[in-house]
C-alpha positions in Angstrom: 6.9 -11.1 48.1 9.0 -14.0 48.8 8.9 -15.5 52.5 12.0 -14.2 54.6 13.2 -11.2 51.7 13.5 -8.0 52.3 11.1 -5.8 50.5 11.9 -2.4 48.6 10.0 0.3 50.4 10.4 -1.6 54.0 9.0 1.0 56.9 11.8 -0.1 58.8 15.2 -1.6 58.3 17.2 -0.4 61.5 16.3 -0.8 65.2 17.9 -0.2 68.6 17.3 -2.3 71.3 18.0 -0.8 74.6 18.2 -2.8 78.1 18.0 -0.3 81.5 19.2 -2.3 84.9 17.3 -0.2 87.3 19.2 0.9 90.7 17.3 -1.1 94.0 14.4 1.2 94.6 14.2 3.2 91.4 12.2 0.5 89.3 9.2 3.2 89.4 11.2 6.1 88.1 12.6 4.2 85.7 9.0 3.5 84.7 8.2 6.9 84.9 11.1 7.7 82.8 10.0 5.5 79.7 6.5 7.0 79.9 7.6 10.6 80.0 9.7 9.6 76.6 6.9 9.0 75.2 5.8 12.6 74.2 9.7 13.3 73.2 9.5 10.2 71.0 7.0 11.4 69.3 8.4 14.5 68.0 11.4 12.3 66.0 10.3 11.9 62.1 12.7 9.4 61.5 11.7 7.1 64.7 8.8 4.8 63.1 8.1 3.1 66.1 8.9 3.1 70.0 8.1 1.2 72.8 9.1 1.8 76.5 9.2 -1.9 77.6 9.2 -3.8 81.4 11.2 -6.8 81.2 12.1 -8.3 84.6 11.5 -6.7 88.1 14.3 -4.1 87.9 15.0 -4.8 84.1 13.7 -2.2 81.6 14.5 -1.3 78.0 13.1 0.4 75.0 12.8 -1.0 71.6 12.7 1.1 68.8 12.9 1.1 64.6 13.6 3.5 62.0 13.5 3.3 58.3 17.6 4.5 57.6 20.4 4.4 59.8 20.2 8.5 59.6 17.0 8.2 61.6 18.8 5.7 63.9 21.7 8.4 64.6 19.2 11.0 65.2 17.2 9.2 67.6 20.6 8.4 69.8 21.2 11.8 69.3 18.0 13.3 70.3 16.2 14.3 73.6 15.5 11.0 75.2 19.0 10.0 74.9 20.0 12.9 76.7 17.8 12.8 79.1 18.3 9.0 80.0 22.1 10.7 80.2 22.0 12.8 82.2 19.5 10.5 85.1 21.6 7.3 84.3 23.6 7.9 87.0 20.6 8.1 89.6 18.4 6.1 87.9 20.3 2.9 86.7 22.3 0.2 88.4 25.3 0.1 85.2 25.7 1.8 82.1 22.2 1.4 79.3 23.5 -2.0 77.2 23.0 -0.6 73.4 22.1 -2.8 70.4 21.9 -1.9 66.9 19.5 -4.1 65.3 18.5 -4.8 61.5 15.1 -5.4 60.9 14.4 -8.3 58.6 10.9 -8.3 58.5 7.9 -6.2 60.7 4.1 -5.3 61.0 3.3 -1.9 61.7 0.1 0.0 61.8 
């Protein structure tokens, strides 16, 4: 395999990387929040991997990859988007900043 080419059969080849501005106080329900994904997460064939991620004090975000865009679009469907939904409002300072990625290269388990 050539250094920097994307391989046939690639695990993943979409990602979404999601950033959460937590409200002044909230920074532990928001934490709470991205662990009680977890479990929902894990129920989504087409979401190959997920990670509930701390960045700053109050900034959170979840990273996650799929192997097609349909498993993308059924992840932003799915439970945890609805659920960040409908606690965004009480949970997060401004609307969740969504980025769709493309994976050029990744290790996986």
């Amino acid at each position: 395999m050539a250094i920097g080419s994307q391989g046939a059969g690639l695990a993943v080849s979409v990602a979404l990387l999601i950033r959460l501005e937590a409200k002044p106080g909230r920074e532990a329900e928001v934490a709470d929040f991205l662990r009680s994904a977890q479990p929902l997460v894990q129920e989504e064939p087409g979401t190959t991997a997920w990670s509930g991620i701390r960045i700053g004090p109050s900034t959170f975000g979840i990273f996650d990859a799929f192997p097609d865009e349909a498993g993308r679009r059924a992840h932003l469907a799915g439970k945890v988007a609805a659920a960040l939904q409908e606690r965004a409002e009480e949970l997060l300072a401004a609307p969740p900043v969504i980025e769709h990625i493309d994976v050029i290269a990744a290790k996986l388990p």
